[in-house]
Each structure stands twice: as structure tokens, then as C-alpha cells.
C-alpha positions, 0 to 999 in steps of 0.5 A: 057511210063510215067504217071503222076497226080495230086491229094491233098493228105489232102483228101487220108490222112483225114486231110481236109474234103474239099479236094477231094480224088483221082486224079483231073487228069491223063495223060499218054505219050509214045515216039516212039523209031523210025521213024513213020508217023503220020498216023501210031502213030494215029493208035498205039494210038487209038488201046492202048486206045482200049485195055487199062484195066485201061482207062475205069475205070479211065473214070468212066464206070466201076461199083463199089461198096464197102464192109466190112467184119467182123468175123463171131460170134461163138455160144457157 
């Protein structure tokens, strides 16, 4: 499988405010290392986007949310 995108690296590294951060876009593609009638590489298909963990992130369905932590203070 190859995976390849497309992002503006200013945005990730901060050096233009204007650029957006993260990938604009993201494709994967696989081949086949044999003989396959469509009807079954439709169905690969269909069950590897079922059960692809990153893809529905990537589609934006996953919740997130964003922290920091610090030391916590000692009391003398």
C-alpha cells in the first residue's frame, strides 16, 4: 500500500500565519499481486474502509480535544 498527501509545511512550522496546518489532502492505493474480478477487489475495498482505524479520523468523526499538563506545585 502506498499513501501519499499534500500539505504547506509553513503552516506545521509557524512561519505563515495564513497557511493551514495538516494535510489538504490524503489518498491511499494498493495493487493487487494477482488476478481478481472486479466484483471481488470492489469488495476488498469496501471491507478495508470498513475496518481502516485511521480513515474515519482523517474523515473527521473522531472527537478530540487538546490538554497540557504541568508540575504540580510543592507546598512547603
Amino acid at each position: 500500500m502506498n499513501a501519499e498527501g499534500d500539505l504547506d509545511f509553513r503552516g506545521t512550522l509557524g512561519v505563515a500565519k495564513d497557511a493551514a496546518v495538516g494535510f489538504k489532502t490524503i489518498a491511499s492505493a494498493s495493487r493487487s499481486t494477482r488476478d481478481a474480478p472486479p466484483e471481488q477487489l470492489d469488495k476488498l475495498l469496501t471491507l478495508t474502509e470498513r475496518s481502516c482505524v485511521v480513515l474515519p479520523d482523517a474523515q473527521g468523526h473522531a472527537a478530540t480535544s487538546v490538554s497540557i499538563a504541568s508540575p504540580q506545585r510543592r507546598s512547603s
